[in-house]
PyMOL CGO cylinders between C-alpha atoms (Angstrom):
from pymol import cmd
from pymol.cgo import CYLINDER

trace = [
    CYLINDER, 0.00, 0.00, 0.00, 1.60, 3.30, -0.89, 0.3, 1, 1, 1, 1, 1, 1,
    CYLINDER, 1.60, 3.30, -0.89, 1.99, 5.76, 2.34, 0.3, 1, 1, 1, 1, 1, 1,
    CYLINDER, 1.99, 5.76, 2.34, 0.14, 8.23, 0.72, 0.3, 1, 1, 1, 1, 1, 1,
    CYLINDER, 0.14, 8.23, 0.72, -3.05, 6.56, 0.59, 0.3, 1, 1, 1, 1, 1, 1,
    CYLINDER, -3.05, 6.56, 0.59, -2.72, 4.68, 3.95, 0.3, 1, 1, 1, 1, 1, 1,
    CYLINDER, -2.72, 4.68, 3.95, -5.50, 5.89, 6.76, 0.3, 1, 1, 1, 1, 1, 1,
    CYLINDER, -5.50, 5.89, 6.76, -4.07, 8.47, 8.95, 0.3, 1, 1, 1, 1, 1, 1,
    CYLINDER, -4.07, 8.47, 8.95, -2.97, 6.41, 12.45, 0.3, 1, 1, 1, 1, 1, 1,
    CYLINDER, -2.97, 6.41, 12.45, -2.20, 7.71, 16.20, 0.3, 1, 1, 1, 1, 1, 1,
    CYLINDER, -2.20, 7.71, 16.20, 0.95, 7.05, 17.37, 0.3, 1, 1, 1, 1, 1, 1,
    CYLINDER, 0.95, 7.05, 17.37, 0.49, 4.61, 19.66, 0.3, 1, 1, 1, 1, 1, 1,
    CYLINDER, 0.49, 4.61, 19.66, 2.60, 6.35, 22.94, 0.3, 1, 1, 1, 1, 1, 1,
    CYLINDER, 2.60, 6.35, 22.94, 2.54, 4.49, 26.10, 0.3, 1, 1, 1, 1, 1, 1,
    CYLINDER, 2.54, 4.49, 26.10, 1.78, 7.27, 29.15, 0.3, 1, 1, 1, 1, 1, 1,
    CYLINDER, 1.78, 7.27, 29.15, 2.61, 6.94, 32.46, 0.3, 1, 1, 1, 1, 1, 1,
    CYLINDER, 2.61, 6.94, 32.46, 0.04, 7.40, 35.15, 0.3, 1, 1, 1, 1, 1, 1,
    CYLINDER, 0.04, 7.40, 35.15, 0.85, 9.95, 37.70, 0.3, 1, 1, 1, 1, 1, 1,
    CYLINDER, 0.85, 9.95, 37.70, 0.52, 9.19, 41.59, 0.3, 1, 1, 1, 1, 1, 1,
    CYLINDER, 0.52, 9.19, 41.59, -2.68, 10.88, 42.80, 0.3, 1, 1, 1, 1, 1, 1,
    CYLINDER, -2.68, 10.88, 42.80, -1.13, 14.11, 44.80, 0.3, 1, 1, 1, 1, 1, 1,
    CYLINDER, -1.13, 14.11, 44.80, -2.90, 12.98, 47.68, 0.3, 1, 1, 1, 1, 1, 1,
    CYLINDER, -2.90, 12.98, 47.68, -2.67, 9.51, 49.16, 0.3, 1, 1, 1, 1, 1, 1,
    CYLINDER, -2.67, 9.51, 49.16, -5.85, 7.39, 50.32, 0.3, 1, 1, 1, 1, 1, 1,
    CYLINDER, -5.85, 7.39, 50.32, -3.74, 8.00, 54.04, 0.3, 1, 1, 1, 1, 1, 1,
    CYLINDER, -3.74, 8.00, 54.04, -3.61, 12.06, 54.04, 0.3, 1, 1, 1, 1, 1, 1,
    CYLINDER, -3.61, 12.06, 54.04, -6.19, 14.70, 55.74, 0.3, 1, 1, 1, 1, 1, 1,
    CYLINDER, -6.19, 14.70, 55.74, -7.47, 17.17, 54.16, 0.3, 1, 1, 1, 1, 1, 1,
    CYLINDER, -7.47, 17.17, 54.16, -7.01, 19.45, 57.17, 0.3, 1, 1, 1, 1, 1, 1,
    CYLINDER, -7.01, 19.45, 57.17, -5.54, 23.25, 57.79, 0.3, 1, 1, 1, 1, 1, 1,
    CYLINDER, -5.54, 23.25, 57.79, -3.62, 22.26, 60.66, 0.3, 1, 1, 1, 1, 1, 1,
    CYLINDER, -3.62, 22.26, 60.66, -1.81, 19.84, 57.50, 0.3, 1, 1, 1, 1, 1, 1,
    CYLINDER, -1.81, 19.84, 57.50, 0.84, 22.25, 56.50, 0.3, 1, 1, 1, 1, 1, 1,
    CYLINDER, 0.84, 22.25, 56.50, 2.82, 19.82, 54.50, 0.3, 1, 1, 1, 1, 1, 1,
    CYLINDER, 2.82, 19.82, 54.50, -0.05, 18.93, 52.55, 0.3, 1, 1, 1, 1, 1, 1,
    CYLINDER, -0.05, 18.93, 52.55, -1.85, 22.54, 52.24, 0.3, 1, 1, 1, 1, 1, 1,
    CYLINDER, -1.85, 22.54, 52.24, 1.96, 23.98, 51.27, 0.3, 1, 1, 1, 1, 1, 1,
    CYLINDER, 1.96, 23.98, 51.27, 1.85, 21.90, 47.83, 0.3, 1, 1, 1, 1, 1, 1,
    CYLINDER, 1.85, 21.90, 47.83, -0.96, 22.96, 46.51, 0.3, 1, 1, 1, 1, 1, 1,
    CYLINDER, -0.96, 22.96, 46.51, 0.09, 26.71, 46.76, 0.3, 1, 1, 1, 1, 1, 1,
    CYLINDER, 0.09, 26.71, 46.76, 1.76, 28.92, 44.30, 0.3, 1, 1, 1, 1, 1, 1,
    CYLINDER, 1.76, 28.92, 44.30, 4.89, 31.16, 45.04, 0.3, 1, 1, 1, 1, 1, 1,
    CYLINDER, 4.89, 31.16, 45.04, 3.21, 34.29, 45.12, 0.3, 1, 1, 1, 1, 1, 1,
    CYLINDER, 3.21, 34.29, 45.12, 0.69, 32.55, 47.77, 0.3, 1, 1, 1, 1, 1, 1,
    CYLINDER, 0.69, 32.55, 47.77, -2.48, 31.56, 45.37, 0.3, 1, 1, 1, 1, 1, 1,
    CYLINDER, -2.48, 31.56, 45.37, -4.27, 28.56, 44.88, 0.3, 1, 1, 1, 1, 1, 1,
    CYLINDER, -4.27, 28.56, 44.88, -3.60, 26.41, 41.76, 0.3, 1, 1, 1, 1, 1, 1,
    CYLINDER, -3.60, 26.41, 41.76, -5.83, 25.35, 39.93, 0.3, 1, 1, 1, 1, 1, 1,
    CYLINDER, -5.83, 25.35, 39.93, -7.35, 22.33, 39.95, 0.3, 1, 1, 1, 1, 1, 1,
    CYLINDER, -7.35, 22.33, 39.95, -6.08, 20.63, 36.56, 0.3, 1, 1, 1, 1, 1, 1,
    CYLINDER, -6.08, 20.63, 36.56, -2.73, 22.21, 37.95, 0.3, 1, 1, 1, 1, 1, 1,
    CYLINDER, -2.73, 22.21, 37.95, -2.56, 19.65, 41.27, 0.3, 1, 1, 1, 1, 1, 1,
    CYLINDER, -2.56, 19.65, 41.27, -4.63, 17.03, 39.00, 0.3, 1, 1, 1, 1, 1, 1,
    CYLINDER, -4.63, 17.03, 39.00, -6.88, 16.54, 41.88, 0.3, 1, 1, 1, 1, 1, 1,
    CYLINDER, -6.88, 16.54, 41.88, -10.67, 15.39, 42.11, 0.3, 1, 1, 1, 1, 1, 1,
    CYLINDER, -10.67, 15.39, 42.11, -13.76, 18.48, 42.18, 0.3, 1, 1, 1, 1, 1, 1,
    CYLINDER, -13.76, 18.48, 42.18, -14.27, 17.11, 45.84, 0.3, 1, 1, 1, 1, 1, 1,
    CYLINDER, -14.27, 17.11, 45.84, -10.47, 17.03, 46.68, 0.3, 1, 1, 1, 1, 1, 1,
    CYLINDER, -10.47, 17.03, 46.68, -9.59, 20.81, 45.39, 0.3, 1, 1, 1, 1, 1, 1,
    CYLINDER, -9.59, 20.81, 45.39, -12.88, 22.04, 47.21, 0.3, 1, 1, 1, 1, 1, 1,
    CYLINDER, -12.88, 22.04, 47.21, -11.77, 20.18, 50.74, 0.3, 1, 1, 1, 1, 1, 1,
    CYLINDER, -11.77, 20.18, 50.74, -7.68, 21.68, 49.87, 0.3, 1, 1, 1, 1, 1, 1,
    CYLINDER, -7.68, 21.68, 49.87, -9.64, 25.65, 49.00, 0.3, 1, 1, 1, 1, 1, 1,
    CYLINDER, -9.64, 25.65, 49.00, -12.08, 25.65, 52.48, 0.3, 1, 1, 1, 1, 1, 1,
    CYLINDER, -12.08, 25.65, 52.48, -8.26, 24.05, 54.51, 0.3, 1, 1, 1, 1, 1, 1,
    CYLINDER, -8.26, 24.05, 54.51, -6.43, 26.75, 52.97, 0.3, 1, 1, 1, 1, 1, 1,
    CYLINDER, -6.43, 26.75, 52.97, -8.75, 29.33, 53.22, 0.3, 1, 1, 1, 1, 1, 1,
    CYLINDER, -8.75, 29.33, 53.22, -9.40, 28.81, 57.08, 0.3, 1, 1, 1, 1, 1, 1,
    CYLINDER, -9.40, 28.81, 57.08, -5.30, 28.31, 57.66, 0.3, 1, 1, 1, 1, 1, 1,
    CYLINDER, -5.30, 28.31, 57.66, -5.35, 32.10, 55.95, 0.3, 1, 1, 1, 1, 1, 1,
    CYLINDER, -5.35, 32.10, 55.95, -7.72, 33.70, 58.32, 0.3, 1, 1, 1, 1, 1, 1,
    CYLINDER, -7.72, 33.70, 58.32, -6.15, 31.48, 61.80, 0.3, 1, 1, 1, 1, 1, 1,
    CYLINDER, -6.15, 31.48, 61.80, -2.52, 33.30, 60.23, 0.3, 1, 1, 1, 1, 1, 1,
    CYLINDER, -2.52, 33.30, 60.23, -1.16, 29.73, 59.81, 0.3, 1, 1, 1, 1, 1, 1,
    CYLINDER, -1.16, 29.73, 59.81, -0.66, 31.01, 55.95, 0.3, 1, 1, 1, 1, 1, 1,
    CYLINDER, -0.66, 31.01, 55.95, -0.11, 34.38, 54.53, 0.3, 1, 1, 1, 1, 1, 1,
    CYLINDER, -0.11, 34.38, 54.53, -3.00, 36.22, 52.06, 0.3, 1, 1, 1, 1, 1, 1,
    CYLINDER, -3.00, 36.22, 52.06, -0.02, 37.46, 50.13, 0.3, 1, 1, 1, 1, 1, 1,
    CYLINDER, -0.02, 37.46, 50.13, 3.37, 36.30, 49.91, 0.3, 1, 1, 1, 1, 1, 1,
    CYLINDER, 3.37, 36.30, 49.91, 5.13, 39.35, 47.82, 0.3, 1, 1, 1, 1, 1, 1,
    CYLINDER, 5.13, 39.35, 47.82, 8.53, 39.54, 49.77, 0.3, 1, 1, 1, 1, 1, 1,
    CYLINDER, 8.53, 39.54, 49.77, 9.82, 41.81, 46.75, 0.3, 1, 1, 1, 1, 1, 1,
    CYLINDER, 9.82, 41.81, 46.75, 6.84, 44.52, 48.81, 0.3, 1, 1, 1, 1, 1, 1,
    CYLINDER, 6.84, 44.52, 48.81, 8.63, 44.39, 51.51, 0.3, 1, 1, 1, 1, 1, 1,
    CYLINDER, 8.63, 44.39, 51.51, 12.22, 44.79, 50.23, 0.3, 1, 1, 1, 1, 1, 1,
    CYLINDER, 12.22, 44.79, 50.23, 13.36, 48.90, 49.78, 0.3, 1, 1, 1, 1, 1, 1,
    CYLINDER, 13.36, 48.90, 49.78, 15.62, 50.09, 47.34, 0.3, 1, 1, 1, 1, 1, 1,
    CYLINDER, 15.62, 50.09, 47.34, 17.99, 53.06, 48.26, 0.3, 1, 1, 1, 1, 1, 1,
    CYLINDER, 17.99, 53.06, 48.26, 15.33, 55.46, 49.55, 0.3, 1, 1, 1, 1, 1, 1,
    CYLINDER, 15.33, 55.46, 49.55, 15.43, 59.36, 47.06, 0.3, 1, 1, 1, 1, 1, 1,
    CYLINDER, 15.43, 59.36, 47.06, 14.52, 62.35, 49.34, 0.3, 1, 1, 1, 1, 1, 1,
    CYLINDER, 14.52, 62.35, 49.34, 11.01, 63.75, 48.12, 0.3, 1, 1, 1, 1, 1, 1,
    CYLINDER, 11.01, 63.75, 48.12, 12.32, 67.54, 48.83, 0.3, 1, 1, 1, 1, 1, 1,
    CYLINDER, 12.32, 67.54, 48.83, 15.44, 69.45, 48.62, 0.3, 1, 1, 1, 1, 1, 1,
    CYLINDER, 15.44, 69.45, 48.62, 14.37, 71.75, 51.61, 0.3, 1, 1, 1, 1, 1, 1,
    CYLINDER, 14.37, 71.75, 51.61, 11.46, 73.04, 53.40, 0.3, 1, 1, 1, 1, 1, 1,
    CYLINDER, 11.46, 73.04, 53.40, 8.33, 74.22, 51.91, 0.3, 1, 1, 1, 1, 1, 1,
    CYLINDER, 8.33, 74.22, 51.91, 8.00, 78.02, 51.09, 0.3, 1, 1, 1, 1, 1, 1,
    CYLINDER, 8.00, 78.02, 51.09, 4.52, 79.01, 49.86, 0.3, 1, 1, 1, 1, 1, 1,
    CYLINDER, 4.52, 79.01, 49.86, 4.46, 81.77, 47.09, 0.3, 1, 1, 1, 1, 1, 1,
    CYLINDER, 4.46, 81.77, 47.09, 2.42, 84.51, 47.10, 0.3, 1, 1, 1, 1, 1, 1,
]
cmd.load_cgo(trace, "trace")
């Protein structure tokens, strides 16, 4: 059979299942650091939930653990540390103020 008139075929690749991120042994918990740390970006969000390949109930149960870890301060809101860092500081004003009349 020429390749030209041969029926288009997938490649037949073999993929290789990823580990659930969570184990069957693991609580979905805010006091679970370890657990509630993966699951969060560098800049402190959540990611997403075809991000940490989880299940709809799983990514709800890792949002509401997260989420209360926030508000108990177990977990910062934010974590810019480039906001907090101060370049050499530029005076605003030469001198004092004189008002013109």
């Amino acid at each position: 059979m020429d390749k030209s008139k041969q029926p288009f075929r997938k490649s037949k690749r073999s993929f290789r299942r990823r580990l659930p991120p969570i184990g069957s042994g693991d609580q979905i918990n805010y006091r679970n650091m370890s657990l509630i740390s993966r699951f969060i970006s560098e800049q402190g969000k959540i990611l997403s939930r075809r991000v940490n390949r989880l299940t709809l109930k799983q990514q709800r149960l890792i949002t509401i653990a997260i989420k209360q870890a926030r508000i108990l301060s177990l977990l910062p809101f934010l974590n810019n540390e480039k906001q907090f860092e101060r370049v050499e500081s530029i005076p605003r004003t030469t001198g004092p103020r004189t008002r013109n009349k």
